[in-house]
Each structure stands twice: as structure tokens, then as C-alpha cells.
C-alpha positions in Angstrom: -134.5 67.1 32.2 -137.6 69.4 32.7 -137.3 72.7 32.8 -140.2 73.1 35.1 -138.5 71.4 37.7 -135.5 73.7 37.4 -138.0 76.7 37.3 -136.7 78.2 33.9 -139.9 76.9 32.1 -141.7 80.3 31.8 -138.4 82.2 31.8 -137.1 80.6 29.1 -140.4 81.0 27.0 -141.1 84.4 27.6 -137.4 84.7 26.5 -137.4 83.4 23.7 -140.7 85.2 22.7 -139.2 88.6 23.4 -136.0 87.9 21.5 -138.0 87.8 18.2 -137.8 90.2 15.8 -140.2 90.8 12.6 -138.0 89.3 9.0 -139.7 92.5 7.8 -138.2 95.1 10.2 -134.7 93.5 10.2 -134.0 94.2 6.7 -133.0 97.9 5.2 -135.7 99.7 3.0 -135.4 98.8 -0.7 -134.3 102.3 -2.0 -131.8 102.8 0.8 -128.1 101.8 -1.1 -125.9 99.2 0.7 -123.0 100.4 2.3 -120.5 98.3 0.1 -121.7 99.7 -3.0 -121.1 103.4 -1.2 -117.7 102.1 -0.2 -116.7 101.7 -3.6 -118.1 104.4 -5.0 -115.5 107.3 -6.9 -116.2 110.3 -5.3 -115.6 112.9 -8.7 -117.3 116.6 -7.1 -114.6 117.4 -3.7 -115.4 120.7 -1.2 -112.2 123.1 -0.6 -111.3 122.5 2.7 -110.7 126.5 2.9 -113.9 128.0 1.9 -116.3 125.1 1.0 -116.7 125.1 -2.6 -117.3 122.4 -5.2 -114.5 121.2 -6.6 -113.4 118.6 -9.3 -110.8 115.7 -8.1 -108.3 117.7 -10.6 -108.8 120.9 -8.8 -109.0 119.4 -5.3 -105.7 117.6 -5.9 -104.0 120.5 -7.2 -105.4 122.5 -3.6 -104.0 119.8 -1.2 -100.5 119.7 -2.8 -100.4 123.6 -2.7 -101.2 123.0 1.0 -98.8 120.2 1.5 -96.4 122.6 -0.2 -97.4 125.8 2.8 -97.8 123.8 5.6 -94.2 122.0 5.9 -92.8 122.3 9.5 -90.1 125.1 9.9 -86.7 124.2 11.9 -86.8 125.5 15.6 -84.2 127.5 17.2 -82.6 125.3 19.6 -82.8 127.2 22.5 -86.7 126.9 22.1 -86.6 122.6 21.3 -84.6 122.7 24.6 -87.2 124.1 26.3 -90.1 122.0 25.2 -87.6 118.9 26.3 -87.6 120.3 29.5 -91.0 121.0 29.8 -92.1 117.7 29.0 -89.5 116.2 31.2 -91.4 118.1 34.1 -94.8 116.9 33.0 -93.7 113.3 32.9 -92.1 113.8 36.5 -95.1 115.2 37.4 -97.1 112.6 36.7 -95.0 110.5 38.7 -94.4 112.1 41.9 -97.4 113.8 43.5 -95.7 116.8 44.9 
């Protein structure tokens, strides 16, 4: 079939002319190190997550256990659960009825 019949003929030329790309300017710089070697990397220098400084992975496993330790959730009076319940019980029917 000819394309210039159809009217594609300088269409499909010019698009295929755009869709080209340089093999030079598709490819990374040489010095620039590929992702997959960066994904295996072992990261040994860590920053505190409470005042930035450099830490080693001994250090910086020692500081997230001691917040693990800090940070575990307290129990909540029951009177004050209850009221989140209900709370969120009057957002969902909220959402569902417009008035």
C-alpha cells in the first residue's frame, strides 16, 4: 500500500526523523557511577538523626535502638480511646451524609 495515497507519507517521515536521538547523548557520562553499583554499596559513615553528626554504623545502631527504646507507645486512659472511637465514627458519617 502507499503511504502517499493514505496521506501519512511526509508524516510518517518527519516522524520518524524527530524521534531520533544522538547514541552519544543517550548514554550517561563515563565518570558518573551506575545506579546498581550505588545500590549495593555499604554505607559505613551514618548522620544522627537528632543533631546531624557523623556517625559510624556501630554508633548509629546503638542511637536508633536507644530511640526505639524512648519512643514505645504509652497505654491510653480509656475514657480518652473512647473518644477518638467516637470521633472517628463522626468523621466517617460525615463523609457519608452531607448534612
Amino acid at each position: 500500500m502507499n503511504l502517499k495515497l493514505l496521506g501519512l507519507g511526509m508524516s510518517v517521515g518527519v516522524g520518524l526523523m524527530v524521534g531520533r536521538v544522538p547514541a552519544s547523548s543517550a548514554l550517561p557520562p563515563p565518570e558518573e557511577v551506575p545506579e546498581e553499583v550505588l545500590r549495593t554499596e555499604i554505607i559505613l559513615k551514618a548522620r544522627s538523626p537528632i543533631n546531624g553528626e557523623l556517625l559510624t554504623a556501630t554508633e548509629y545502631a546503638q542511637l536508633k535502638a536507644q530511640i526505639a527504646e524512648r519512643s514505645t507507645p504509652t497505654e491510653l486512659d480509656s475514657r480518652v480511646q473512647q473518644a477518638i472511637f467516637l470521633l472517628r465514627l463522626r468523621k466517617l458519617f460525615k463523609t457519608i451524609t452531607p448534612f
